[in-house]
C-alpha positions as CSV (number, residue, x, y, z in Angstrom):
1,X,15.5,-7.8,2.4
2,X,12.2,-9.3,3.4
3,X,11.4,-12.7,3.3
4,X,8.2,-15.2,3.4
5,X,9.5,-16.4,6.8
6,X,9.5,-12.5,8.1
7,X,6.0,-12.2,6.5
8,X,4.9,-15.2,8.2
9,X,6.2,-14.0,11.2
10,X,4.2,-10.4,10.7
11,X,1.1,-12.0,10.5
12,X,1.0,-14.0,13.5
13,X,2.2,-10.5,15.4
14,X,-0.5,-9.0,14.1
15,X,-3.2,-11.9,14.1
16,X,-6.2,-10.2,16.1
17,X,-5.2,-6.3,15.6
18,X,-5.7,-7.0,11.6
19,X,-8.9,-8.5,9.6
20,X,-8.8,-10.9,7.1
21,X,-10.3,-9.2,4.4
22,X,-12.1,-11.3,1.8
23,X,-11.5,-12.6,-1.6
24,X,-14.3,-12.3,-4.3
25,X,-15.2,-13.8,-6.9
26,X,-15.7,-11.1,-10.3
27,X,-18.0,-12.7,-12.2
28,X,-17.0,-11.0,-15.3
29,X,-17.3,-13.1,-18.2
30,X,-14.0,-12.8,-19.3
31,X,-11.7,-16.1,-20.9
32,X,-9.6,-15.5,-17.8
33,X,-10.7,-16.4,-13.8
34,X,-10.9,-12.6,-12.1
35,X,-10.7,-12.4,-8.1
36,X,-10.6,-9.3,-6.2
37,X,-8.4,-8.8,-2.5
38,X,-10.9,-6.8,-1.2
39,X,-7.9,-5.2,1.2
40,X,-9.8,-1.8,0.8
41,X,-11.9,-3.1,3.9
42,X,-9.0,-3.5,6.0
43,X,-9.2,-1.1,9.3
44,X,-8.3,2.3,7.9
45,X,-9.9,1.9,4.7
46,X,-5.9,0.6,3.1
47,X,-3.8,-2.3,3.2
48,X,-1.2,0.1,5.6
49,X,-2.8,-0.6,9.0
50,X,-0.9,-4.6,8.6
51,X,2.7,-2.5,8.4
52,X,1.4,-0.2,10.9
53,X,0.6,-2.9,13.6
54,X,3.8,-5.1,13.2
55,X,5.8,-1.9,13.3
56,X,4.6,-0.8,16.4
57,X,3.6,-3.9,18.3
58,X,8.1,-5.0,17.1
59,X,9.3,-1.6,19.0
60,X,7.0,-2.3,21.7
61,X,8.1,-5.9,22.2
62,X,12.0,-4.3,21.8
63,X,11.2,-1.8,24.5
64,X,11.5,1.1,21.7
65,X,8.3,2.1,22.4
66,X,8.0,5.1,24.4
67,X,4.6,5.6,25.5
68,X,4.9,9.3,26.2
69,X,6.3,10.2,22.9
70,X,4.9,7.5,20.6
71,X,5.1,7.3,16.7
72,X,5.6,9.5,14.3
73,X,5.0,8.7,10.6
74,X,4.8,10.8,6.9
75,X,2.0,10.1,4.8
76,X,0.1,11.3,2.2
77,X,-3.1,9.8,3.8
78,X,-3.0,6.4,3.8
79,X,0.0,5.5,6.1
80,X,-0.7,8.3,8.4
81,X,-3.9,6.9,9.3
82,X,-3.0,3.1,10.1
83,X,-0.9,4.2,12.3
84,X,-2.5,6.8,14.2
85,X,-5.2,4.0,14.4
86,X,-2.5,0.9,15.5
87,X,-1.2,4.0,17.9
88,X,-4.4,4.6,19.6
89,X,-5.4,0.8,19.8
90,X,-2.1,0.6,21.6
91,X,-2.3,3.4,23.9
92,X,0.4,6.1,23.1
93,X,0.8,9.4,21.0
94,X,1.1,9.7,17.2
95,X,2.5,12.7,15.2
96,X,1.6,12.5,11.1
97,X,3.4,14.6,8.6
98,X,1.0,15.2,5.6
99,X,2.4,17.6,2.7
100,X,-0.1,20.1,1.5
101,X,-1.8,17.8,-1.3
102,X,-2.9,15.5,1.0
103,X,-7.1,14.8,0.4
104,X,-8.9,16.5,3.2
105,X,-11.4,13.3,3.9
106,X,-8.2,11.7,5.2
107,X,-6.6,14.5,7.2
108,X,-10.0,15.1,8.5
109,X,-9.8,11.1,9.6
110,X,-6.7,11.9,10.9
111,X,-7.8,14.2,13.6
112,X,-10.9,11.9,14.5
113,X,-8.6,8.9,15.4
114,X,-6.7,11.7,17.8
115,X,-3.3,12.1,15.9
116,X,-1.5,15.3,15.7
117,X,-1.2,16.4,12.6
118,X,1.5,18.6,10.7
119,X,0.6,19.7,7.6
120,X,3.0,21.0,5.3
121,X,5.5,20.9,1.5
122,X,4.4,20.1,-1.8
123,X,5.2,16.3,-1.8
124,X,5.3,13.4,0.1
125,X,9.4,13.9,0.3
126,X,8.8,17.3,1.9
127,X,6.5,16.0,4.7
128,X,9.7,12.3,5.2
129,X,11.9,15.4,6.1
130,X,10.1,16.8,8.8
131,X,9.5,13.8,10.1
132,X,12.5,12.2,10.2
133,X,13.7,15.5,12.1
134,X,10.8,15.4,14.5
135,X,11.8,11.3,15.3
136,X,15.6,12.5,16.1
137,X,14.7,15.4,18.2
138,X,11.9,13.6,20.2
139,X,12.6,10.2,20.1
140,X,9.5,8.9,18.7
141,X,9.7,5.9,17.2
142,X,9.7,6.7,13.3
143,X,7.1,4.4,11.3
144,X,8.2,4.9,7.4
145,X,5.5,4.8,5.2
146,X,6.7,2.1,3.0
147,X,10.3,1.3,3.3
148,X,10.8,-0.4,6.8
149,X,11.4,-4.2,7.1
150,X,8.4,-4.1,9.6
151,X,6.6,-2.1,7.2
152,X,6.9,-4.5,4.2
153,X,6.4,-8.0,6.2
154,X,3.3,-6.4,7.6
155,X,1.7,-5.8,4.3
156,X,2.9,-9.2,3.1
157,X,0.1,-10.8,4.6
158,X,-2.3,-9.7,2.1
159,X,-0.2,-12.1,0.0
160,X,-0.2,-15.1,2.6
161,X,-4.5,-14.1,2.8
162,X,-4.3,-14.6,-1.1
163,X,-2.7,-17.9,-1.1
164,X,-4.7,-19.4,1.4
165,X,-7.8,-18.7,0.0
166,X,-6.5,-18.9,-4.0
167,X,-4.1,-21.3,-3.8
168,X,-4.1,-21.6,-7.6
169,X,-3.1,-17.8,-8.5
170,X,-1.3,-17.3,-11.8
171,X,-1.1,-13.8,-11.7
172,X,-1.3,-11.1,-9.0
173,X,-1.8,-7.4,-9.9
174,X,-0.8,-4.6,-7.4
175,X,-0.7,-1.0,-7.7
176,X,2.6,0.5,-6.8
177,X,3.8,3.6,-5.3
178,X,6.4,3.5,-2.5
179,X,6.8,-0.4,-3.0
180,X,5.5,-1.7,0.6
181,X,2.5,-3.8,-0.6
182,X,4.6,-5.2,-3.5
183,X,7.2,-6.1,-1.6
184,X,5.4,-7.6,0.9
185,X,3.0,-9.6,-1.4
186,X,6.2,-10.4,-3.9
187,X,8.1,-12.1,-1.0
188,X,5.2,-14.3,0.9
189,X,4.1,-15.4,-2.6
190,X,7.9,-16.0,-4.1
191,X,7.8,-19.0,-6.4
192,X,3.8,-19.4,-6.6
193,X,2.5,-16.6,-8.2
194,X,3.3,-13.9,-10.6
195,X,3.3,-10.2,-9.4
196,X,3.0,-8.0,-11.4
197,X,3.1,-4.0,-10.4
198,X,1.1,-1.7,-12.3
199,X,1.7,2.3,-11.9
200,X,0.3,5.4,-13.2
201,X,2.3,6.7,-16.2
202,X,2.9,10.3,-14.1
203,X,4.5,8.5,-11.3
204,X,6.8,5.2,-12.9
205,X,8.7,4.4,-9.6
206,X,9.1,1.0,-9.8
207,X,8.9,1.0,-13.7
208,X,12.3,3.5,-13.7
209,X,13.8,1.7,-11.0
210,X,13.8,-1.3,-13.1
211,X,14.9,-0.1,-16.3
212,X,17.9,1.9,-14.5
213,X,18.7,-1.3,-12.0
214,X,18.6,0.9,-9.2
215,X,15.9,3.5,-7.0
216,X,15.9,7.0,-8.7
217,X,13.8,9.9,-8.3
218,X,10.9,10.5,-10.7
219,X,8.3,13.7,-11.5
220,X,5.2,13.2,-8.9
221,X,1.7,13.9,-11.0
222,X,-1.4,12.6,-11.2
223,X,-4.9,11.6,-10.5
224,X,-3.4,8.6,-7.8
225,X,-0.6,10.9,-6.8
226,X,-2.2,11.5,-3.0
227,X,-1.9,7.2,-2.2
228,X,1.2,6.8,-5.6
229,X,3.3,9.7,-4.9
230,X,6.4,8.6,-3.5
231,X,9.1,10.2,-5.4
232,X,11.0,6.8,-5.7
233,X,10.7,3.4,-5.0
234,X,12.0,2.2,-1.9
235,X,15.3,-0.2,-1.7
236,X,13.0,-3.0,0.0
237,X,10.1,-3.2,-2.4
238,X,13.0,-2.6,-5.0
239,X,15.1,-5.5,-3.8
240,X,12.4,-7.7,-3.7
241,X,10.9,-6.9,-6.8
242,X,14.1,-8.1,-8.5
243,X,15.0,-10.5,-6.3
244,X,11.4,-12.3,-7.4
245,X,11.6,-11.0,-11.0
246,X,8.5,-8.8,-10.7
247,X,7.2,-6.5,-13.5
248,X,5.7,-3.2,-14.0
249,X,3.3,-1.7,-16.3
250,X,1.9,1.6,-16.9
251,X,-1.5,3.3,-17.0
252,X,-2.6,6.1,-18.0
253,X,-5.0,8.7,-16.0
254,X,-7.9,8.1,-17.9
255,X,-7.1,4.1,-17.5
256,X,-7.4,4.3,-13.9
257,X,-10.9,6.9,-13.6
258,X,-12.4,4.2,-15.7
259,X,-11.6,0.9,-13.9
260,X,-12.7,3.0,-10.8
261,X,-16.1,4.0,-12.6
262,X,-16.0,0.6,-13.9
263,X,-15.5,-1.1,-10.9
264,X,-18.7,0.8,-8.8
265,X,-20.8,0.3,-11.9
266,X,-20.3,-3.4,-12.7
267,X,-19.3,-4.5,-9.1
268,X,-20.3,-2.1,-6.9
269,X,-17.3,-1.3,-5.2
270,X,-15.9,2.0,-4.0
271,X,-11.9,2.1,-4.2
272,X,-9.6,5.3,-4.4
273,X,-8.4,6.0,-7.3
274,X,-4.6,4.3,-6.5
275,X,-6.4,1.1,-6.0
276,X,-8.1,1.2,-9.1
277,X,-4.8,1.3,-10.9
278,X,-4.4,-2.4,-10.7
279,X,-7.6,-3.2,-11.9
280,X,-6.7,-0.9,-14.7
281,X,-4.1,-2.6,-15.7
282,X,-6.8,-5.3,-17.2
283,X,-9.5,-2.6,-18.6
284,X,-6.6,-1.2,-20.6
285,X,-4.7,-3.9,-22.2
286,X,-1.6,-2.8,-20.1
287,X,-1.8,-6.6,-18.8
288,X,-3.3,-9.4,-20.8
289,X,-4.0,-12.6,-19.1
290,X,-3.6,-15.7,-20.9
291,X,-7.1,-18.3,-21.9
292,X,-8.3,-20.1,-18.3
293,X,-5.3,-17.6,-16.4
294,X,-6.6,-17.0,-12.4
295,X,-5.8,-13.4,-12.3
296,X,-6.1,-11.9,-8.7
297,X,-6.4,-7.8,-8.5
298,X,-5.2,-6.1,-4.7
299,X,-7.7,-3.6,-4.7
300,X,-5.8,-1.7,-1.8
301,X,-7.2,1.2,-0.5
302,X,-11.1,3.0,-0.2
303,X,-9.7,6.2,1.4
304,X,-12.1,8.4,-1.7
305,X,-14.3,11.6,-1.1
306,X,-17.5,10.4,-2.6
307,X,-18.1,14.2,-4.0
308,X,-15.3,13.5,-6.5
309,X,-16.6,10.0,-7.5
């Protein structure tokens, strides 16, 4: 399970392959304080490329790191291409999975950042398999899209980023699909902030997990299914979601094309539709923040084709 010393220890691994993406003001005028993470300017466009670096740049300093074979990784989109990117920055080959529903702009992105890319299955889980296979038969070193230790300290730092900046947080919204950002912001932020996950209704990962006190598989649907659509939470983000008593709320479809329309139109920001989920969260009543509450959104990921904005 991941802790605030492991985040800690991501970050400073990945200090000068990662930015430090801003914190803004909303200047809504709302009875509660509104910030927004602004991770969607990470490299990438997500949040993923802070897993993606610590991964790699761990199995390199472990001597894991092949640089013949390289990486290999399954991913709707998002995870595929941090690390093709954190592959190329460090000089070897990477091989993405991507099941058939993955958006085109990002498996176009894919092959401009020089991956090799495998397309293929109707879900995320379909696309896991392959890849898993192609790791053992290869010897590439497997980068999970969410459920690595590596993974989940990497994307911790958005938390530590957070903190630094916003020391007096109350409450921190995060979209959740997989459970890697969660996870990661849940354990460098243990016992300063609140976390709360928010997820579409179509794809409850977290939400089920919870209620069941265990991972199970749920029904993958959706407008944020291409950046949501694990198929169940993963036992990292899980543990650490109970271990720091983090909770979940849902939102509908409609909840989350608003707070992305609403979130162009009032702040002029472009976020993929997973992202928006957390700010949807507040549009919807789904999470209702307490008089003079500091209320910080993760807005996670920018990885949208304009033509369907």
């Amino acid at each position: 399970m991941v802790t605030r010393e492991e985040v800690e220890a991501a970050y400073a691994r990945t200090s000068g392959w990662v930015r430090h993406t801003p914190v803004a003001e909303s200047g809504s005028a709302e009875p509660y304080h509104l910030w927004f993470k602004c991770e969607y300017m990470q490299h990438t466009g997500s949040f993923k490329a802070r897993g993606a670096f610590n991964r790699l740049l761990t199995a390199k300093e472990n001597g894991e790191l092949d640089p013949d074979v390289g990486i290999v990784v399954a991913s709707g989109g998002n995870a595929g291409l941090a690390n093709a990117y954190a592959a190329a920055k460090l000089g070897v080959p990477a091989t993405v999975f991507v099941p058939e529903s993955a958006p085109a702009n990002k498996v176009h992105k894919l092959y401009a950042i020089g991956a090799t890319v495998i397309q293929g299955g109707a879900e995320y889980a379909d696309a896991y398999a392959a890849a898993v296979r192609f790791a053992e038969e290869k010897g590439a070193v497997y980068c999970h899209a969410y459920d690595q230790p590596e993974i989940v300290a990497g994307a911790g730092g958005v938390g530590l980023e957070l903190l630094d900046e916003l020391p007096d947080v109350d409450t921190i919204l995060v979209a959740v699909g997989g459970g890697g950002l969660i996870g990661g912001i849940a354990a460098a932020t243990e016992g300063r902030a609140r976390v709360v996950g928010v997820e579409p209704e179509t794809v409850p990962t977290l939400h089920t997990a919870l209620a069941q006190g265990q991972p199970v598989d749920v029904p993958v649907s959706g407008i944020a299914a291409d950046s949501l659509g694990a198929r169940r939470i993963g036992e990292i983000g899980f543990g650490v979601a109970r271990r720091t008593g983090v909770h979940s709320v849902l939102v509908s479809d409609e909840d989350i094309i608003q707070a992305r329309r609403s979130l162009w139109e009032n702040h002029r920001i472009v976020v993929e539709h997973g992202a928006a989920a957390a700010y949807a969260a507040l549009l919807s009543g789904a999470y209702k923040p307490h008089d003079g509450e500091t209320v910080a959104v993760i807005l996670c990921g920018a990885n949208t084709d304009p033509a369907h904005f």
